[in-house]
C-alpha positions in Angstrom: 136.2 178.8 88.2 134.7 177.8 84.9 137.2 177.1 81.9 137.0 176.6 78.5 137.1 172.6 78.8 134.0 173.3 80.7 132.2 175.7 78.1 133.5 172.6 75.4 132.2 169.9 77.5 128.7 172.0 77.8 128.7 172.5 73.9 129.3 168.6 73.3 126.2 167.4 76.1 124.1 170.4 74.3 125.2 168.3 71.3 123.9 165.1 72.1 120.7 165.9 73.9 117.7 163.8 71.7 116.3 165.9 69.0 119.3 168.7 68.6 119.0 167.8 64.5 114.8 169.0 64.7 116.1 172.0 67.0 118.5 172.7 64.3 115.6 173.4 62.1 113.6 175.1 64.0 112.6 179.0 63.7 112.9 179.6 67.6 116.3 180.2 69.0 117.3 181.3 72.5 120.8 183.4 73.7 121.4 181.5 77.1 123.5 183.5 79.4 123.5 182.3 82.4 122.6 178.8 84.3 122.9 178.4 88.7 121.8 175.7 90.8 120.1 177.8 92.6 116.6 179.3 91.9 116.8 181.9 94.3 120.4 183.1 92.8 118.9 183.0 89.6 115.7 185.1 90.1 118.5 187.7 91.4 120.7 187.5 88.3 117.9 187.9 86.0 116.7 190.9 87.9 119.8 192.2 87.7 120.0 191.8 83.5 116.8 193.5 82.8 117.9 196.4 84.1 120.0 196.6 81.4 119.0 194.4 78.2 115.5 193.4 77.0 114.1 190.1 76.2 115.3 188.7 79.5 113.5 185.1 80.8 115.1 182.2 82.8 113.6 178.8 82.3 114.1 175.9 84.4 116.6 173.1 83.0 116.0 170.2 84.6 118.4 168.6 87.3 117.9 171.6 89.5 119.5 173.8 87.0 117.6 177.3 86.3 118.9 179.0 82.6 118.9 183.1 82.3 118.2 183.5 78.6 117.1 186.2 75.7 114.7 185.8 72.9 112.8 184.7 71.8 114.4 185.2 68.5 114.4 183.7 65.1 117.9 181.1 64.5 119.7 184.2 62.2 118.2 187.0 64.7 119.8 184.8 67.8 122.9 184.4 65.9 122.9 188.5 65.6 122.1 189.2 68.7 124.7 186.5 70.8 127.4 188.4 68.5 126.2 191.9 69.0 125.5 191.3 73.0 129.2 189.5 73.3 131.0 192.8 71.0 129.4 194.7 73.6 130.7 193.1 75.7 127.3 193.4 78.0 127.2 188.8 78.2 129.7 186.3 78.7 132.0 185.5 76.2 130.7 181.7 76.2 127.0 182.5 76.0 125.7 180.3 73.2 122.4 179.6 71.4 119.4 177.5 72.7 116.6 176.2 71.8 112.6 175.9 73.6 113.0 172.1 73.7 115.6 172.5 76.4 113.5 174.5 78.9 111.1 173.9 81.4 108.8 175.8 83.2 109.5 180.0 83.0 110.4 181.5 86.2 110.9 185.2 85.4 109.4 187.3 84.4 107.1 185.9 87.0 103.9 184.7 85.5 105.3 185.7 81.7 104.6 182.5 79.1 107.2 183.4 76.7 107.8 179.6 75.2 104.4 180.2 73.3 105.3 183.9 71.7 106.7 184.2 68.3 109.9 185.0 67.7 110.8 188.9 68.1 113.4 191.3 66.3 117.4 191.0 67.7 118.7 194.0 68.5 121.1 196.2 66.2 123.9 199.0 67.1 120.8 201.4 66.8 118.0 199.4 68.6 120.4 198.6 71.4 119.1 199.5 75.1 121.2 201.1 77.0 123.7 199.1 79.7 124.0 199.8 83.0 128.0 199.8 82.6 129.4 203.3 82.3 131.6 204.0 79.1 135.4 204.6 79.6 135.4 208.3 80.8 137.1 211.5 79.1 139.6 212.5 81.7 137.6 215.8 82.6 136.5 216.6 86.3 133.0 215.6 85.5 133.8 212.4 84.2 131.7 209.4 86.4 133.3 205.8 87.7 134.2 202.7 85.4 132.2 200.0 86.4 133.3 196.8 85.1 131.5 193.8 83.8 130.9 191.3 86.1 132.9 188.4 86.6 131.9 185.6 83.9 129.2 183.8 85.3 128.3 180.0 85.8 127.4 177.4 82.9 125.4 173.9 83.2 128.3 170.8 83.3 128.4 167.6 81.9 127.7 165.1 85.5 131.3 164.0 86.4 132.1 160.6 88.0 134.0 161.1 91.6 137.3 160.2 89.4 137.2 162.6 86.8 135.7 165.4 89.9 139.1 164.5 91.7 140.9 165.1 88.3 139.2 168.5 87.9 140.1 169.0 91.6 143.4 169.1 90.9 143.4 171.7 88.4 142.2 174.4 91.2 144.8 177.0 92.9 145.7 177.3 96.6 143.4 180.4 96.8 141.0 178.3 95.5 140.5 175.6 97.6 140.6 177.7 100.2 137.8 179.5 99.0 136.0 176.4 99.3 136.7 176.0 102.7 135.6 179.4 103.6 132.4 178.5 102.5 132.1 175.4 103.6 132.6 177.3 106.7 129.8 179.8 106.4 127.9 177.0 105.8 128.0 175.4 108.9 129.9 172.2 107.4 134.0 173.3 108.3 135.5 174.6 111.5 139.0 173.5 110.7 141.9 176.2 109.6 141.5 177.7 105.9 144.5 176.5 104.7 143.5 175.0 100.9 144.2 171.3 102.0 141.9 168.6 101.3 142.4 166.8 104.3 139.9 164.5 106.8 138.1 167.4 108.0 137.5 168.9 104.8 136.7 165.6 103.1 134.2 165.2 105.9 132.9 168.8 105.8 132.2 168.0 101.5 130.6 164.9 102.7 127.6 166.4 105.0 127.7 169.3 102.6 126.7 166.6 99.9 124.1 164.7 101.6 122.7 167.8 103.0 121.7 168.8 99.6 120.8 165.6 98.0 123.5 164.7 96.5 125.5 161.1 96.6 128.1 161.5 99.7 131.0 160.7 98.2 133.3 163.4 100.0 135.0 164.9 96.7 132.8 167.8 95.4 131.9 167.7 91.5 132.5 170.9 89.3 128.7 171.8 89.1 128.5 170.6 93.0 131.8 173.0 93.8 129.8 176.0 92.0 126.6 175.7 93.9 128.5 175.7 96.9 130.3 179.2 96.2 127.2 180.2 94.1 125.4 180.0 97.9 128.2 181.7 99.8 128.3 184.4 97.2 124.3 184.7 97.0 124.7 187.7 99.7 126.8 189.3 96.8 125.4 188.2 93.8 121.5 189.9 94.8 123.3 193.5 95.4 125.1 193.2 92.1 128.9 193.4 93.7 130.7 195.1 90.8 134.6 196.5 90.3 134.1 199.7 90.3 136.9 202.3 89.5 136.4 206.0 90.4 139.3 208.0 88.6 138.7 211.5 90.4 138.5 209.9 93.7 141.2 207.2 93.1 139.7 204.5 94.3 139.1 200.9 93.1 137.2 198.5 94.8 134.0 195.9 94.6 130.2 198.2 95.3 126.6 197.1 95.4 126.4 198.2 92.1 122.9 196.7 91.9 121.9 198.7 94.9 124.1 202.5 94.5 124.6 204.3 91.5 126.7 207.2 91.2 125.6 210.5 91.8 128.0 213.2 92.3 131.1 214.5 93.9 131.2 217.0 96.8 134.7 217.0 97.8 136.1 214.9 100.1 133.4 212.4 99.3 131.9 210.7 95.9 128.2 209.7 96.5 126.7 207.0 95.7 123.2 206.9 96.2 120.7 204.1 96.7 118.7 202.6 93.6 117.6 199.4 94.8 115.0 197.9 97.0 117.9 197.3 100.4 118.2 201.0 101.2 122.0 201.0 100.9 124.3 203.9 100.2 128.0 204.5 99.6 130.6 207.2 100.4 134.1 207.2 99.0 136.8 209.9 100.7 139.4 211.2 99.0 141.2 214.7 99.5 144.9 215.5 100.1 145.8 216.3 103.8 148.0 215.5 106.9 147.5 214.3 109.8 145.8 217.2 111.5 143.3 216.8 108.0 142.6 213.3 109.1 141.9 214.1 112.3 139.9 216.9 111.9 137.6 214.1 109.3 137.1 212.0 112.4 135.9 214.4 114.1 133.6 216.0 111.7 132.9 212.6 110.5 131.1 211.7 113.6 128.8 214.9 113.8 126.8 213.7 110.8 123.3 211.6 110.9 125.1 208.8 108.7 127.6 207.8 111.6 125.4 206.9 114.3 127.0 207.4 117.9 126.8 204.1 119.6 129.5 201.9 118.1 132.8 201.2 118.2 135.4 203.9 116.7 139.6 203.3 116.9 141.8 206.4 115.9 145.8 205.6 114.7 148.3 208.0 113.9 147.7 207.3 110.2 144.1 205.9 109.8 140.6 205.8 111.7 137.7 203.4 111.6 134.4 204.2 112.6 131.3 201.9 113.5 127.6 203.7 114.5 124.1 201.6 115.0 121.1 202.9 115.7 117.2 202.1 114.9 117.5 202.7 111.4 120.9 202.4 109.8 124.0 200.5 110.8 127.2 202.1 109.0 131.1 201.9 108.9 133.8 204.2 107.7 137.5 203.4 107.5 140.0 205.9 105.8 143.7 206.8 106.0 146.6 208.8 105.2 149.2 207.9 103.0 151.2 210.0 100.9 149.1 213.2 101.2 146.2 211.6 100.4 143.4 210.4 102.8 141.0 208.1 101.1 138.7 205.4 102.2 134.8 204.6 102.3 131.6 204.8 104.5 129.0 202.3 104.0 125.3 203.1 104.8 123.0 200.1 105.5 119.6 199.2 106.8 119.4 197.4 110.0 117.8 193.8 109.8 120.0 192.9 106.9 123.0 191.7 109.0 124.3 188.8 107.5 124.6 190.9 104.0 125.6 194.0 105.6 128.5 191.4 106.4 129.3 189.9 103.0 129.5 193.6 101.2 131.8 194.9 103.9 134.2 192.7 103.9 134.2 192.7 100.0 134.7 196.1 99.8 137.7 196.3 102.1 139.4 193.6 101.1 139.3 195.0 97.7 139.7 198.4 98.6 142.7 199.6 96.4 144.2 203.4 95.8 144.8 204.8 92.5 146.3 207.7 91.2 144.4 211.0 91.4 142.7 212.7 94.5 139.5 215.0 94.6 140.0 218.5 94.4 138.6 220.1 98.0 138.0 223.4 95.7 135.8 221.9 93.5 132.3 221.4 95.6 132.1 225.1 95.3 128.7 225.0 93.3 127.2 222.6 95.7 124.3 223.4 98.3 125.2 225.7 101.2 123.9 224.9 104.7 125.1 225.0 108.9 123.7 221.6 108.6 125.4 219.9 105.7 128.8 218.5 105.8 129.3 218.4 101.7 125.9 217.6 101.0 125.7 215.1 104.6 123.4 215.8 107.4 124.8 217.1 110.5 123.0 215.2 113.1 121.0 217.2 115.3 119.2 217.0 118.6 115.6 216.6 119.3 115.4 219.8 121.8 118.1 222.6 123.3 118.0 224.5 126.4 119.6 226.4 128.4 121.6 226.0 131.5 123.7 227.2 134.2 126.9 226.7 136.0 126.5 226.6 140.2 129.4 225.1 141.0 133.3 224.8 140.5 133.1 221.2 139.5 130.0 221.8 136.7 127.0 220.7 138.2 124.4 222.4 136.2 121.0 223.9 136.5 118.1 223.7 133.8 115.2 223.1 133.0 113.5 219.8 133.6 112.0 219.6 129.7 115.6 219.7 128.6 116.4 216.4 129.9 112.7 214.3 129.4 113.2 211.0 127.4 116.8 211.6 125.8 119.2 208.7 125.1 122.3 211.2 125.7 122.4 215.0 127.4 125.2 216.7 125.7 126.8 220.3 127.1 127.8 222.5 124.5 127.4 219.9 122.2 130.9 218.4 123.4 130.7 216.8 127.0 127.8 214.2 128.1 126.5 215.0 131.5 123.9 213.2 133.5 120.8 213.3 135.6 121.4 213.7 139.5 118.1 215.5 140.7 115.0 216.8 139.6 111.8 218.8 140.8 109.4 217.8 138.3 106.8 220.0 139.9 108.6 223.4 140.1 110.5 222.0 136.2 113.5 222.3 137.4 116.5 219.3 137.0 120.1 218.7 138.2 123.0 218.0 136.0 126.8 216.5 136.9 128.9 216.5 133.3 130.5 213.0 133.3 134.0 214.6 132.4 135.3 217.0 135.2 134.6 220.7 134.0 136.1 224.2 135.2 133.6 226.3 134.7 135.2 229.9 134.1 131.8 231.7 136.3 130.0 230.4 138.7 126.0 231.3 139.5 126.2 233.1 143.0 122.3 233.1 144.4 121.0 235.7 145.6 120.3 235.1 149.4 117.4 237.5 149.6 114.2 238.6 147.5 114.7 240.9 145.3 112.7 244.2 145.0 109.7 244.4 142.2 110.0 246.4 139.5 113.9 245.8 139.7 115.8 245.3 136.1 116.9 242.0 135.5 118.4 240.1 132.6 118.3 236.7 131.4 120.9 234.9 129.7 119.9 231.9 127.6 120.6 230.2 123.8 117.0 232.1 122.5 117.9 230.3 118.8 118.9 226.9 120.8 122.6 227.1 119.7 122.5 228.6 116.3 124.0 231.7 117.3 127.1 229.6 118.9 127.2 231.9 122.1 124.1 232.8 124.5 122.1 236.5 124.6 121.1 238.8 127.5 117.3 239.2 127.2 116.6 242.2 129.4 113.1 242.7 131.6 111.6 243.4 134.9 111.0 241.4 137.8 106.7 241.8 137.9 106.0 240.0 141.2 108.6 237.9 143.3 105.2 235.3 143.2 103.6 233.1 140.7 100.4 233.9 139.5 98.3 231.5 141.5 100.8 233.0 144.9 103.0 230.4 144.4 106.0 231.2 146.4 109.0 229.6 144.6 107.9 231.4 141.2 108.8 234.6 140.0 106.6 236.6 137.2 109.2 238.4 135.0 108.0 241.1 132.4 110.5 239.4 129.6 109.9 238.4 125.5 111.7 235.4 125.9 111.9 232.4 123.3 111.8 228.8 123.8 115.5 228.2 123.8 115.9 230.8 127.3 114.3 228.4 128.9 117.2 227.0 132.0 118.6 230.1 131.6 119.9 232.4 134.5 118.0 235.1 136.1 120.6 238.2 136.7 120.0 241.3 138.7 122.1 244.3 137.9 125.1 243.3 140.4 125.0 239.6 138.9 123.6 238.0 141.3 121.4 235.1 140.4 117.8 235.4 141.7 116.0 232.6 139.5 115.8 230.2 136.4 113.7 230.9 133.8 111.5 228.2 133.3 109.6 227.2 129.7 106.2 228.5 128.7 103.3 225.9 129.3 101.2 224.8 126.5 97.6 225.6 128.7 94.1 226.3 127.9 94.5 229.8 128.5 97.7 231.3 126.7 99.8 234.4 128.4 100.5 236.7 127.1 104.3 237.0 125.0 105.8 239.1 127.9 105.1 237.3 130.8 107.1 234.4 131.2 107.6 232.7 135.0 111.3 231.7 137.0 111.9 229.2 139.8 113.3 231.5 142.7 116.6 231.2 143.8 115.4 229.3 146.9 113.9 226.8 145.3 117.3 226.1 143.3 119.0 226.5 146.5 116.8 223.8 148.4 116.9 221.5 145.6 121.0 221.3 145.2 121.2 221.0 148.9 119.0 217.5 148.6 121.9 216.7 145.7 124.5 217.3 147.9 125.5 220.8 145.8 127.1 223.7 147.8 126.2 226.9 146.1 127.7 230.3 146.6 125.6 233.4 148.2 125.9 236.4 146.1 126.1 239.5 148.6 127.1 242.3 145.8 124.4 245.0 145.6 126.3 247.5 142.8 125.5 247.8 139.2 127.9 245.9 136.8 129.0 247.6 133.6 127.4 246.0 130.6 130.6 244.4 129.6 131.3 242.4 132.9 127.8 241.3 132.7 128.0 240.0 129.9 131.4 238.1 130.7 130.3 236.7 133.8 126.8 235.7 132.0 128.8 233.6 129.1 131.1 232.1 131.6 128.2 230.3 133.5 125.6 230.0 130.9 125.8 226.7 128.9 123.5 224.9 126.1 122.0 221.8 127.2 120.9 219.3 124.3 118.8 216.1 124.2 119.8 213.5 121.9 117.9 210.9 120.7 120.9 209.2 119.1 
């Protein structure tokens, strides 16, 4: 933690360096901001000031110290601008002025040479760029999040001797020194307890920190030594600008990738934040009032959408929930609970191969996650876009292919089609219940299912024992719009030949206009029996024409669920069914069988 001592001691070794009286009189002048022991920190800080101020360079310093300055101005134009810059509030309050003698060779912009420019103008209240800070908000419903500046950054020390670094030592709170520890930990250097005493171990740990980085061992870490230390633990943070942000509508406080989201909008129960950086991150905050049912019914909507992946870990409390998905893309977590009418909490969006960061941010963000007052209105999304597959303005996650499928016996083994269940991570039944493969006939297209969960199916396919006669009405019951439609439709047709068209005697030729989605479907006679399953139409040389579509026969199926070990049910009935009973006993058996690739 820097403190004004350490801002007077800078000043006073500024003071002394040879040559300050010529710098005095010179006509280039420098605001430095910034200084890290760390190149690669640096690079990262500067980045992150040009996206909001002009005239930003970083210069080397010697001693492994890397400066993050503006200009380069004239000595009254600096003077302006480090007073303008600090009123704003958009630097440090212990930025000071420099001069070119100081700095070595330029490291950002990369390639820029701005030690041999002339001096340029200092910004007024009119010239001013604008900041990437957003102004105190009107209370209104459209008003955006508070982020605040960041926390004061780093300056270049005077060398201490191990005497006057245990003095400054001394001065540093429990939380502090525990800090230390922490990172001394992430390092690789600690594996004691992180309790903020100096003791053997973490004397020891200082040590081989030291001589792993070139400096003298002496086991008591300087000031500037004790700041590249947490300025390398924090490095994860300090690249995705970590900022405390506060969202008033949501009511929510906490750190955010600032440097990687910006805000974006609110469609209640979540504030977006989208991505604006080169990671790929995104953020979600959740606020609306509810109850328990409310937060339930999140967690379960929560995990239908593309952002919440479905392999991971996910716990569900009276009051709270936590959610954890990972796929090939994105790895994300969302945590929210209920207190006092009001669910809030957060999902985080990142890219995979960026674990250790993904790491740092989290844990930032929850352990600064804090509620405020205020919750977002659930009425006010109303002017938002309206879609089945957005969740306030999320993605519903949706499978690569639906079929159809059908009941044929008590316990919910399942017929359909064999394309329904090719190269799928997960085979879903009605959306809600996995089920898996037990047997297939790859030739006839036909494949086996056995849910994982016991079903009761409320109908039951009864196969029809015998061939049915041509020219007979028969009906097929399928999802045609592969689910959209929430129930399945009778398409109704003839039965053309009880052959295929090359003779093949386990197909059927059906006179039917049947879409992709019928395909698994049951094929009905008039008294309900089941005679066939409608199988999908090939992609050939020579294309059919749109009402003629093919069906395994019935003793195909019946051959096949024998080899499973299946015990169907003959159908005997030879009556006509009203229209209403075939349609009850069709939606009792049929189901909608979905391949995930997530």
């Amino acid at each position: 933690m820097k403190t004004i001592l350490t801002s007077f001691l800078l000043m006073i070794a500024l003071m002394l360096r040879p040559g300050l009286a010529q710098q005095a009189g010179q006509d280039i002048a420098w605001v430095q901001i910034e200084a890290h022991p760390s190149l690669s920190i640096a690079q990262a800080r500067a980045r992150l000031y040009s996206g909001s101020l002009e005239d930003v360079n970083g210069f080397a310093l010697g001693g492994n110290w890397y400066g993050i300055v503006l200009g380069p101005y004239s000595r009254e134009d600096a003077e302006r601008a480090l007073d303008f810059y600090k009123a704003e509030r958009r630097i440090p309050q212990d930025s000071f002025i420099a001069f070119t003698s100081n700095f070595g060779q330029q490291y950002w912009p990369v390639g820029a040479n701005a030690l041999n420019s002339g001096a340029i103008a200092a910004p007024t209240t009119a010239q001013a760029p604008e900041t990437t800070t957003v102004a105190e908000p009107v209370e209104t419903a459209t008003a955006e999040p508070v982020v605040e500046e960041p926390a004061e950054p780093v300056v270049i020390v005077s060398q201490e001797t191990p005497a006057e670094a245990r003095q400054s030592e001394r001065l540093l709170s429990r939380e502090e020194r525990m800090d230390l520890q922490v990172a001394l930990q992430a390092a690789g250097f600690y594996e004691s307890a992180i309790d903020g005493a100096f003791g053997r171990g973490t004397r020891s740990s200082m040590e081989a920190w030291q001589f792993a980085n070139n400096y003298e061992p002496t086991g008591v870490l300087t000031t500037a030594q004790r700041q590249a230390l947490m300025d390398e633990y924090n490095a994860p943070l300090i690249s995705v600008g970590m900022r405390l942000v506060t969202d008033r509508q949501a009511g929510i406080q906490m750190q955010l990738p600032m440097g990687e989201v910006d805000f974006d909008r609110y469609e209640p129960p979540f504030a977006h934040y989208e991505t604006s950086g080169s990671v790929g991150a995104r953020v979600l905050l959740i606020s609306q009032p509810g109850d328990q049912a409310t937060l339930f019914g999140l967690y379960d909507i929560m995990q239908t959408l593309e952002i919440v992946p479905l392999n991971g870990p996910r716990e569900r409390e009276s009051s709270s929930f936590t959610l954890e998905g990972r796929n090939s893309d994105i790895h994300s977590f969302t945590q929210a609970s209920l207190e006092n009418g009001e669910i809030k909490g957060f999902t985080l969006i990142w890219p995979n191969g960026d674990e250790a960061r993904r790491a740092r941010v989290l844990a930032e963000m929850r352990a600064s996650f804090t509620r405020t007052e205020n919750v977002l209105d659930p009425g006010a999304g109303a002017n938002s876009e309206q879609s089945i597959d957005l969740v306030s303005g999320l993605a519903v996650r949706k499978p690569k292919l639906s079929r159809t499928g059908f009941y044929v016996d008590n316990k919910g083994a399942i017929v359909t089609t064999a394309e329904a269940v090719e190269q799928c991570t997960r085979i879903t039944i009605d959306h809600d219940y996995q089920a898996e493969v037990v047997a297939t006939d790859d030739a006839l297209g036909v494949a086996v299912l056995r849910p994982i969960q016991a079903l009761a199916p409320i109908s039951v396919a009864r196969l029809r024992d015998n061939a049915p006669q041509l020219q007979s009405d028969i009906a097929v019951s399928g999802y045609s719009y592969e689910g959209i439609l929430g129930a399945p439709t009778l398409t109704f047709g003839t039965l053309a030949d009880i052959k295929g068209l090359g003779g093949e005697e386990n197909l059927q030729r059906l006179t039917l206009n049947a879409l992709p989605g019928d395909a698994g479907g049951p094929v009905m006679d008039i008294s309900g029996g089941v005679v066939g399953m409608l199988l999908p139409a090939k992609n050939a040389a020579r294309q059919l024409p749109e009402n003629v579509s093919l069906a395994a026969n019935a003793a195909s199926l019946h051959s096949l669920l024998l080899q499973a070990g299946i015990t169907t049910e003959p159908s005997n009935e030879r009556g006509s069914l009203p229209a209403a009973e075939m349609n009850r006993l069709a939606n009792g058996m049929t189901v909608l069988v979905s391949c995930w690739d997530s």
